[in-house]
C-alpha positions as CSV (number, residue, x, y, z in Angstrom):
1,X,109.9,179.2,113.7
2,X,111.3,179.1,117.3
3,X,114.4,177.4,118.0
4,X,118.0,177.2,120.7
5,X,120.5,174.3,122.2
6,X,121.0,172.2,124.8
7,X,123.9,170.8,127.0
8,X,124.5,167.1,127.9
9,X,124.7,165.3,131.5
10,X,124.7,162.1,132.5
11,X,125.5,159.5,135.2
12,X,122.1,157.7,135.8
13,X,121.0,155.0,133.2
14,X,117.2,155.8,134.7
15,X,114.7,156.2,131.8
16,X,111.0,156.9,133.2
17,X,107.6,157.2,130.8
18,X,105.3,159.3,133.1
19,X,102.6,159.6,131.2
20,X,99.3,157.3,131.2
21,X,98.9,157.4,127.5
22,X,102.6,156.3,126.6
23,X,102.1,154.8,123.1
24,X,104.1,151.5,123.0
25,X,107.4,151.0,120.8
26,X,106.2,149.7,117.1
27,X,108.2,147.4,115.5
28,X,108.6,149.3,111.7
29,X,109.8,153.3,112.6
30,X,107.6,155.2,110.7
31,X,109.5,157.5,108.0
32,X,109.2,161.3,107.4
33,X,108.6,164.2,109.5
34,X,110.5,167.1,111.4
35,X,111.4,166.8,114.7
36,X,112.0,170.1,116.1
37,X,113.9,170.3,118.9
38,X,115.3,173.5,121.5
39,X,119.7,174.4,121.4
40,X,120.6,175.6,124.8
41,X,122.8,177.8,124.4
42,X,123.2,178.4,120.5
43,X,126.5,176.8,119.4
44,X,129.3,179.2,118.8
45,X,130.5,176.9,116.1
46,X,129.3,173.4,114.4
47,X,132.8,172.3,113.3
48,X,133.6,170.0,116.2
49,X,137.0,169.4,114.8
50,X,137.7,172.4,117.1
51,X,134.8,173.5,119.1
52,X,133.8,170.6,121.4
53,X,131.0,172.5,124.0
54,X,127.9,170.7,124.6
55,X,125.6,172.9,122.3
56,X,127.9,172.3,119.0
57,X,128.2,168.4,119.8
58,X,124.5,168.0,120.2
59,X,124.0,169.7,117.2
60,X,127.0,168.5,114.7
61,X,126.8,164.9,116.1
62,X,124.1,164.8,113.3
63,X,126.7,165.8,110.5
64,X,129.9,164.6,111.5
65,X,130.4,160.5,113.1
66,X,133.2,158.9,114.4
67,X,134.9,155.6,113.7
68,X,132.7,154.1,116.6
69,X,129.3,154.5,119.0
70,X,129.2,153.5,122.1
71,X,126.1,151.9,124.2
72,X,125.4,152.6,127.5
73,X,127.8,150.4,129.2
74,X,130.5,152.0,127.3
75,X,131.1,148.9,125.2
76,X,132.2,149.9,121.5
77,X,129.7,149.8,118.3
78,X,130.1,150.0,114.4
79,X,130.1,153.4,113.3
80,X,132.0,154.4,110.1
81,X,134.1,151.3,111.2
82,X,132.3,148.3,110.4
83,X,134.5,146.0,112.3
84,X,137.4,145.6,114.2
85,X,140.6,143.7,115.5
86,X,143.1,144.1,118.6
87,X,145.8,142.3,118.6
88,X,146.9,139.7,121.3
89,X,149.7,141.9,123.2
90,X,147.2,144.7,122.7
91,X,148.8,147.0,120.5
92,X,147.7,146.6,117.4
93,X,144.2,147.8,116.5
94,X,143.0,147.3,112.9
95,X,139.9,148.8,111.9
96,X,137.7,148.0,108.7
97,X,136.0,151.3,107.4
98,X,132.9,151.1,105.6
99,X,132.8,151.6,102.0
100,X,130.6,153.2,99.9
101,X,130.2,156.1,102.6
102,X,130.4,159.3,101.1
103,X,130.6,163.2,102.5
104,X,127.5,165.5,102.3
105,X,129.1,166.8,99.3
106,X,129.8,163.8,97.7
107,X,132.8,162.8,97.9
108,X,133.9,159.3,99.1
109,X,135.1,158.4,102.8
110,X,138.2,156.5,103.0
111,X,141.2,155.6,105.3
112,X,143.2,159.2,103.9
113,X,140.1,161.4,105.9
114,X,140.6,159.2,109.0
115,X,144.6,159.5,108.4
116,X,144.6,163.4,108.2
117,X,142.3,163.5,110.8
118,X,144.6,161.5,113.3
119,X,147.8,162.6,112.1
120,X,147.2,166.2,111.3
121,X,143.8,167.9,112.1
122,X,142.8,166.4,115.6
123,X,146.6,166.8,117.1
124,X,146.6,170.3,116.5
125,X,143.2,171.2,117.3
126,X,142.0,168.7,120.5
127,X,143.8,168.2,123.5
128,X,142.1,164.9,124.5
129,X,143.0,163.4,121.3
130,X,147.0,164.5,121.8
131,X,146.7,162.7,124.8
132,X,145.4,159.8,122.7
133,X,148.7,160.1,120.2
134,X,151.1,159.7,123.2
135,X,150.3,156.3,123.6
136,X,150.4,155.4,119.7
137,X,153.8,154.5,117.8
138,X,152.2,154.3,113.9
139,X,149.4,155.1,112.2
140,X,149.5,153.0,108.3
141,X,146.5,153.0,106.3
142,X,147.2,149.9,103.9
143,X,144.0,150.5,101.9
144,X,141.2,153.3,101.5
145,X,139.3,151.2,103.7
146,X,141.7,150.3,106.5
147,X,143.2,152.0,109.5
148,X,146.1,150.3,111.5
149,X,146.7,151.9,115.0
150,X,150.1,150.4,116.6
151,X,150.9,151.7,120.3
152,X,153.6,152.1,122.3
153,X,152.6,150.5,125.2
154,X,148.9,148.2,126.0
155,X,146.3,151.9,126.7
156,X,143.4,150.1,128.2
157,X,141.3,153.4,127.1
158,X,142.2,153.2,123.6
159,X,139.4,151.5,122.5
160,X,136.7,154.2,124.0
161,X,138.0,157.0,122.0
162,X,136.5,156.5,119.0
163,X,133.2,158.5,119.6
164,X,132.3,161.2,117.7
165,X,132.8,163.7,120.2
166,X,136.4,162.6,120.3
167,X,137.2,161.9,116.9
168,X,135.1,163.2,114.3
169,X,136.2,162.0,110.8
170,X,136.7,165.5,108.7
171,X,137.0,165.2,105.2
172,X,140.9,165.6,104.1
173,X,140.2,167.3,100.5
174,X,138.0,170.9,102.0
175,X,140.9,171.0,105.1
176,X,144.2,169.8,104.4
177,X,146.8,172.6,104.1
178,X,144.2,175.0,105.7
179,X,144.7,177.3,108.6
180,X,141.5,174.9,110.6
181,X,140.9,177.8,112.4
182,X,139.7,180.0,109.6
183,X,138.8,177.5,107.0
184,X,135.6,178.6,105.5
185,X,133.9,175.2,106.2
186,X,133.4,175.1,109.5
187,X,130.4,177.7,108.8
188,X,129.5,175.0,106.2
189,X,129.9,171.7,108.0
190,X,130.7,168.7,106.1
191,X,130.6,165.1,107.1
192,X,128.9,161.8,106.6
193,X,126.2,161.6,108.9
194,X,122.2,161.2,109.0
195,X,121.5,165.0,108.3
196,X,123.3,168.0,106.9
197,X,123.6,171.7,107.2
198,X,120.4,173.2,105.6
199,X,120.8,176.9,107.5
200,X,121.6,178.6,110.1
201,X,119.9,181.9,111.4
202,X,121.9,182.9,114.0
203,X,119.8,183.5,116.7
204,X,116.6,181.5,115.9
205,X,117.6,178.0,114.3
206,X,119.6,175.2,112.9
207,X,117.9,173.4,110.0
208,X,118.8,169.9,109.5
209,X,118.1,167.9,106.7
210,X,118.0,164.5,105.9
211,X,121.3,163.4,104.2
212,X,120.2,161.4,101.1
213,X,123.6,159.8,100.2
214,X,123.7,158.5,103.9
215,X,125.5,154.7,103.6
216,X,123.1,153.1,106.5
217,X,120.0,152.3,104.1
218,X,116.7,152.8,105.2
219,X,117.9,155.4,107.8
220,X,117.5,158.4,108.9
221,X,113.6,157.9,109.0
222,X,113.3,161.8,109.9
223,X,113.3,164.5,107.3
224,X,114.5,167.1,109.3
225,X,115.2,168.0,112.4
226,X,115.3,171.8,113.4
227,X,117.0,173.4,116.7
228,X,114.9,176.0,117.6
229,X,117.5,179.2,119.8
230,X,114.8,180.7,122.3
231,X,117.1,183.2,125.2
232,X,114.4,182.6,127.5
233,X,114.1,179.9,129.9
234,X,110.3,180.2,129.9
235,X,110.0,180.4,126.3
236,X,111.7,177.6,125.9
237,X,109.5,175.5,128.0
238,X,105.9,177.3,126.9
239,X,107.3,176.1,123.2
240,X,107.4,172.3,124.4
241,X,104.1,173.0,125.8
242,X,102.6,174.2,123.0
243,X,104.6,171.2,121.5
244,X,106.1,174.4,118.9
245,X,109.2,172.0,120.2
246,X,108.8,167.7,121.1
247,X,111.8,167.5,122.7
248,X,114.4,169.4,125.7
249,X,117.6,168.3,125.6
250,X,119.1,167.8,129.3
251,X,120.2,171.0,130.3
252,X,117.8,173.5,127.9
253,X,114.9,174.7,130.8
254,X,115.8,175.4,134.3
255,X,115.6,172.5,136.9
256,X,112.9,174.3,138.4
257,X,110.4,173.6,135.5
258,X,111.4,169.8,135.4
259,X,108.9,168.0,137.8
260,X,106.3,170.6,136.4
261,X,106.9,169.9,132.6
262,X,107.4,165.9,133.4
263,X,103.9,165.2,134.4
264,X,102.1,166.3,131.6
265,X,99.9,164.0,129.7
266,X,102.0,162.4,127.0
267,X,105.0,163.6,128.1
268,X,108.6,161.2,129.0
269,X,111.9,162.0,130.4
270,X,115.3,160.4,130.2
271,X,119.0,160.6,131.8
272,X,120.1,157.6,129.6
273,X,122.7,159.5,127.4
274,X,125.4,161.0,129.8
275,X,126.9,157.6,130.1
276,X,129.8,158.1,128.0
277,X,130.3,162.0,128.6
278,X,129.5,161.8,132.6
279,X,129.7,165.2,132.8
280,X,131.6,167.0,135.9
281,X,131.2,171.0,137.5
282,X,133.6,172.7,138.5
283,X,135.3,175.8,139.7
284,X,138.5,176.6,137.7
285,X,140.8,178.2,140.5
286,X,143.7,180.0,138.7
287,X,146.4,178.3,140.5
288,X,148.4,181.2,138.4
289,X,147.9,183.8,140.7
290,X,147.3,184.8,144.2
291,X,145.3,184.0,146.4
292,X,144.6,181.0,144.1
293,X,148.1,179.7,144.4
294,X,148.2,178.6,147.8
295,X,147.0,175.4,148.7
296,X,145.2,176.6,151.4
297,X,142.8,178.9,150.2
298,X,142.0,176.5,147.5
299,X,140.9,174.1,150.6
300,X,139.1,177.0,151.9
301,X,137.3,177.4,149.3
302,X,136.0,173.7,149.3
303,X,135.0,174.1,153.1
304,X,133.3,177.2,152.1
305,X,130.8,175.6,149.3
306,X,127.6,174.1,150.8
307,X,127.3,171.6,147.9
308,X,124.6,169.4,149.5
309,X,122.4,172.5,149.6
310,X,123.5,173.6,145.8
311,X,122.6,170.0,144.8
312,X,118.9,170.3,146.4
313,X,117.9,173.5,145.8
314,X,120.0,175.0,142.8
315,X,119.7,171.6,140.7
316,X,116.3,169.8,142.0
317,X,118.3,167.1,143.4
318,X,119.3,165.9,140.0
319,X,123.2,165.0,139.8
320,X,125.1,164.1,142.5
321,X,128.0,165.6,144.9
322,X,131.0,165.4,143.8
323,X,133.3,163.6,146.3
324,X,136.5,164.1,143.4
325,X,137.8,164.3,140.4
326,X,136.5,161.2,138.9
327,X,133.0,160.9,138.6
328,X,130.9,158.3,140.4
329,X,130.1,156.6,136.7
330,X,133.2,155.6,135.1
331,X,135.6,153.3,136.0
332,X,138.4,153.7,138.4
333,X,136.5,156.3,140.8
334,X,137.2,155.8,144.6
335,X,135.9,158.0,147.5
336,X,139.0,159.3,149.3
337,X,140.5,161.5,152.1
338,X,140.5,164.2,152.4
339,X,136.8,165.2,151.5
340,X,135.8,168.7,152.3
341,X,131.8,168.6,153.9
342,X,130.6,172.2,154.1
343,X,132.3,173.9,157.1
344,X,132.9,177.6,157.1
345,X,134.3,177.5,160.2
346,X,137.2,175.8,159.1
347,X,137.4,177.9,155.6
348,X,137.9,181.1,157.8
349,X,140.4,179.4,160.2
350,X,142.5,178.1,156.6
351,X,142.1,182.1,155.1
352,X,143.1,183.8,158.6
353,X,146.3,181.0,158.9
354,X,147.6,182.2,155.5
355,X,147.0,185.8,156.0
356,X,144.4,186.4,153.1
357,X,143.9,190.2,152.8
358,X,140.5,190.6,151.4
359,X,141.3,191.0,147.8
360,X,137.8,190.5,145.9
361,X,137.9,187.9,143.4
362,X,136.0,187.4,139.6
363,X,134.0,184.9,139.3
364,X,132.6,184.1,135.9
365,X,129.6,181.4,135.6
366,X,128.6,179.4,132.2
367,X,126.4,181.6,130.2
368,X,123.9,178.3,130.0
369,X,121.1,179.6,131.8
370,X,119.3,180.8,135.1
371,X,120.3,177.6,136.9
372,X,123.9,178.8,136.0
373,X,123.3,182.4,137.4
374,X,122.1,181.3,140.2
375,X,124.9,179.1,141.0
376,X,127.1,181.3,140.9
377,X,125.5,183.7,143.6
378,X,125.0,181.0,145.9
379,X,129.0,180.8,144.8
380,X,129.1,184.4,146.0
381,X,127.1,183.5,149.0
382,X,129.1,181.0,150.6
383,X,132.4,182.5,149.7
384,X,131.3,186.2,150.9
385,X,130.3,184.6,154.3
386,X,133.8,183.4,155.1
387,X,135.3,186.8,153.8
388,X,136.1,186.3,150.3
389,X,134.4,188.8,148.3
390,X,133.4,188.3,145.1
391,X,132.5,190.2,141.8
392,X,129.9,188.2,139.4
393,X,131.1,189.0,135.7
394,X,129.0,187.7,133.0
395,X,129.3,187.0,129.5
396,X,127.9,185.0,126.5
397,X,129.3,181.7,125.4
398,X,131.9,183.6,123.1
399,X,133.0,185.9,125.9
400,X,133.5,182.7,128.1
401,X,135.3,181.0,125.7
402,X,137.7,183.8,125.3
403,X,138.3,184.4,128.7
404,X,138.6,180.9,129.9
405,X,140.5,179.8,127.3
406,X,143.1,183.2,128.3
407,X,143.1,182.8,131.4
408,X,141.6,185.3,132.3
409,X,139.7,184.9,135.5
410,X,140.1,184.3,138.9
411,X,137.1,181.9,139.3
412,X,135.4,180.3,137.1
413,X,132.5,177.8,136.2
414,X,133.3,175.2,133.9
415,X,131.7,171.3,133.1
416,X,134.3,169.0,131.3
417,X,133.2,165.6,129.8
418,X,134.7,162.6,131.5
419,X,134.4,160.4,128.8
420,X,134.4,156.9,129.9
421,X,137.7,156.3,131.6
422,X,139.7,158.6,133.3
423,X,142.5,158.6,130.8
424,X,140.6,160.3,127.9
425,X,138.5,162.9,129.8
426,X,139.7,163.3,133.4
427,X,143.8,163.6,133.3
428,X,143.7,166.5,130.7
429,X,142.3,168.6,133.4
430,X,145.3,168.4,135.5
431,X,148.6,167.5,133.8
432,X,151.2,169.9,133.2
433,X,151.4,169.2,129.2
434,X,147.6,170.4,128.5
435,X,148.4,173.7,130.1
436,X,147.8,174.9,126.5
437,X,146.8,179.0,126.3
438,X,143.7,179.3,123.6
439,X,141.9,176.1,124.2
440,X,139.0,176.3,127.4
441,X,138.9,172.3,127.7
442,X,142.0,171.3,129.4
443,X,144.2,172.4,132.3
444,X,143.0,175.9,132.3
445,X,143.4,176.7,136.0
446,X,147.3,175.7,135.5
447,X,147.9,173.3,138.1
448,X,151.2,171.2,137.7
449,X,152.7,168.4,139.6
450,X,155.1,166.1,138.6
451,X,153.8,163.0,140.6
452,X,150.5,163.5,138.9
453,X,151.9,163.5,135.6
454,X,154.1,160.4,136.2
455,X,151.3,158.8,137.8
456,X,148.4,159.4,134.7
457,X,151.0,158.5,132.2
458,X,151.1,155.3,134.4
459,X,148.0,154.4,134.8
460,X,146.7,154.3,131.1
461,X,148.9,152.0,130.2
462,X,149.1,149.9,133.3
463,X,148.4,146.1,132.1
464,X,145.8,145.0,135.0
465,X,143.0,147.0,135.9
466,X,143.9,146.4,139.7
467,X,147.2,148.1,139.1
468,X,145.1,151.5,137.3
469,X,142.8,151.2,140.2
470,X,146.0,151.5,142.9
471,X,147.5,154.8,140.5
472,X,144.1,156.2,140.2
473,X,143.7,156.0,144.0
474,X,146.8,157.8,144.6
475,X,146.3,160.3,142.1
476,X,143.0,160.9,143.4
477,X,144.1,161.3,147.3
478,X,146.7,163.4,145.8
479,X,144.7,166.0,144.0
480,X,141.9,165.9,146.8
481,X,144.8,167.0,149.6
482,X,146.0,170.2,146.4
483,X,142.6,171.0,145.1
484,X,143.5,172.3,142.1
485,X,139.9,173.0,141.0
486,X,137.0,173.6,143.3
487,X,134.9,170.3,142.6
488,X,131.2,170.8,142.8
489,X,128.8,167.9,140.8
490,X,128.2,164.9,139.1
491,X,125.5,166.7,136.4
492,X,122.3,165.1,135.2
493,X,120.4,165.9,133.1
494,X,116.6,165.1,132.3
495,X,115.8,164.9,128.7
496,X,112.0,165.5,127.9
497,X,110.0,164.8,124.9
498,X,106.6,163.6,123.1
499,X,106.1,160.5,123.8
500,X,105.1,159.6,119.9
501,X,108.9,160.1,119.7
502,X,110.7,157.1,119.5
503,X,114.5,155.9,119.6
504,X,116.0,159.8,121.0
505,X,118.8,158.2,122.8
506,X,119.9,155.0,121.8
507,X,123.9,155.4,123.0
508,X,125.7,156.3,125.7
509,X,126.2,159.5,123.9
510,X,122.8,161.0,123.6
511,X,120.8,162.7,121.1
512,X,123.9,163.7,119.8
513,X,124.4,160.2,118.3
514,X,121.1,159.0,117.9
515,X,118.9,161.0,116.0
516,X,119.9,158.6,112.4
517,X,117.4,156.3,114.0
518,X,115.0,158.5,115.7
519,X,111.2,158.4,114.5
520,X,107.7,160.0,115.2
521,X,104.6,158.0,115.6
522,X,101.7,159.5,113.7
């Protein structure tokens, strides 16, 4: 066996068959199988309660679910909730959980899992959901099948954060009065979805398999499904040659193999499934420390970036430039002023004006890959030229983790999920109350500003969307003219697989949340 991970993108609901001998969609999925797959990187954990990089979710979306799916509009689907009710002034949501579902070990779902995993798991352990709980007043569970959400004030968001990525349901009897951190389980997964933990040999694969007490009959129609860990970037894509692997996750061979890999016989691609993450690069500029503390150099650094050329040549011209911090996708982006075209010119003019003295800076990339390293020297490139030296220091996905997540770095490469509305994925990157030390997915780079936090708390809970577009605008302006982070892409990512594979991304979210109805033609 072969096997590795694979990131997520997404922006562009395209979804191209390029192969002459596409078999046509059957009606009646045809059960049984093993769909083996490639992980890029390997996940450095599968308990999402905690660990939320791309690799784990594409993984554990398999084993844990949310309350919700979403398609690729962003509009909400049944998930462990069967149905649901908002009130008319908006702040009541009721939602109907199914019953008979039960955990991979057998014991039953109900309304305590979802209460322990609101109130008391997900609060300590994600910062996007503690932005959630701001906005809500009550939590009452009146039965073991029903969940009772009362806010504080109409969050037009609320309703999107739901997915599984968000708010995995964790089951209250293995964790409650844990340490979550340490709790044996999360080298065991538990949940209620399509497949369950099988094994995992570190460094070569994760074995799924299918999870018979699953509560949506009929489904999943695969046996298995295996996540094949393979370092190299060639390997990987010889394997789905050899078709050792059917399908590459976005992100899981270099962009440079793409085109190559695409027009084989019998082979499709896909960026449907980034729709709900709409992924975003960027540079995480410790705002902590000098030079990174004054404005200025952070705008320097901006001028400095040729991003058009990064775009082309690093990435294939997949993704887009960013123009902010909102991506392109979700709702509530606007292009403002000031934007920052390449012009080292001016980036030399901004250092000499402040009196920057040469001091060479770390920069640490994502350990995803060869398309990552060689980001970050054509990061080195373009910030060397203007006279800002630079030190490449890599490490593996643990190493970046720990030295994100301490702040320890000067620069640093990052991609955060976006997550439908810029309430749930975008504000945590820049208000002061997610400057949290020990978690790598918030504000790591430690930027605070007191209009911007007034302004996000206003605008997910403003009652028109005209009056969240004006507060977005202005917070948008705002940070553009501090640059708090070094904005770089919109990411996309191509998925490719065997064409007798059918149903691999059937929501906004991806394989991650799809693979309960994926099948393989014989």
């Amino acid at each position: 066996m072969i096997y590795s991970t694979a990131l997520r993108r997404g922006a562009l609901a395209l979804s191209l068959c390029l192969s002459a001998g596409v078999a046509t969609a059957q009606d009646i999925p045809v059960e049984g199988g093993r769909l083996d797959l490639v992980v890029q990187p390997e996940p450095p954990s599968l308990f999402i309660g905690i660990t939320t990089n791309g690799p784990s979710l594409l993984v554990a979306g398999s084993i844990y679910e949310g309350l919700l799916r979403y398609n690729d509009k962003l509009e909400p689907m049944p998930s462990l909730a069967e149905s649901w009710e908002v009130s008319d002034d908006a702040l009541t949501y009721t939602f109907h959980l199914r019953q008979g579902v039960k955990f991979s070990d057998g014991e039953p779902f109900s309304s305590k899992d979802a209460m322990f995993t609101f109130t008391k798991l997900l609060p300590e352990t994600n910062p996007k959901w503690r932005e959630v709980m701001r906005h809500v007043e009550t939590i009452d569970a009146p039965d073991d099948h029903t969940v009772v959400f009362k806010l504080n004030a109409p969050y037009g968001p609320f309703i999107r954060s739901f997915a599984y990525t968000l708010a995995p349901m964790i089951p209250a009897h293995l964790y409650e009065g844990t340490d979550f951190a340490k709790n044996p389980n999360n080298d065991n997964p538990v949940g209620t979805g399509p497949f369950e933990l099988k094994e995992w040999k570190k460094g070569a694969y994760i074995d799924l398999v299918k999870n018979p007490d699953y509560w949506a009959a009929g489904k999943p129609h695969l046996d298995e499904v295996v996540y094949h860990v393979v370092p190299d970037a060639a390997s990987r894509a010889t394997a789905f040659e050899t078709r050792t692997v059917s399908v590459l996750p976005g992100g899981s061979v270099e962009n440079f193999d793409i085109p190559r890999l695409a027009k084989e016989e019998g082979v499709c691609t896909t960026e449907k499934g980034w729709e709900y993450n709409a992924p975003m690069s960027f540079l995480w500029l410790n705002n902590r420390t000098a030079p990174m503390d004054n404005v200025k150099f952070r705008q320097a650094v901006m001028y400095a970036l040729n991003r058009p050329l990064m775009q082309k040549v690093v990435w294939n011209g997949y993704g887009k430039v960013a123009s902010g911090p909102i991506t392109s996708t979700i709702p509530f982006y606007d292009k403002v002023d000031p934007q920052y075209d390449y012009d080292p010119k001016k980036a030399k003019e901004l250092l000499k004006e402040i009196g920057y003295d040469g001091k060479p800076l770390r920069l640490l990339p994502l350990p995803y890959g060869e398309t990552w390293q060689r980001w970050a020297e054509v990061v080195k490139q373009n910030l060397s030229a203007v006279g800002i030296p630079v030190e490449i220091e890599s490490t593996d996905v643990a190493g970046w983790n720990q030295k994100t997540s301490q702040w320890d770095y000067d620069i640093a490469f990052t991609y955060l999920y976006e997550n439908g509305d810029p309430a749930l994925g975008v504000a945590r990157n820049y208000i002061t109350s997610q400057i949290t030390k020990g978690n790598p997915f918030a504000n790591v780079e430690g930027y605070s500003n007191a209009d911007i936090d007034k302004w996000f708390d206003e605008a997910a809970v403003a009652a028109s969307d005209d009056e969240r577009q004006a507060l977005y605008t202005k917070i948008q302006t705002k940070l553009q003219e501090d640059v708090p982070v070094a904005w770089l892409q919109e990411l996309s990512f191509p998925t490719l697989y065997d064409c007798k594979v059918h149903d691999l991304v059937n929501t906004g979210l991806g394989i991650g949340n799809s693979l309960g109805d994926t099948w393989i033609e014989k």
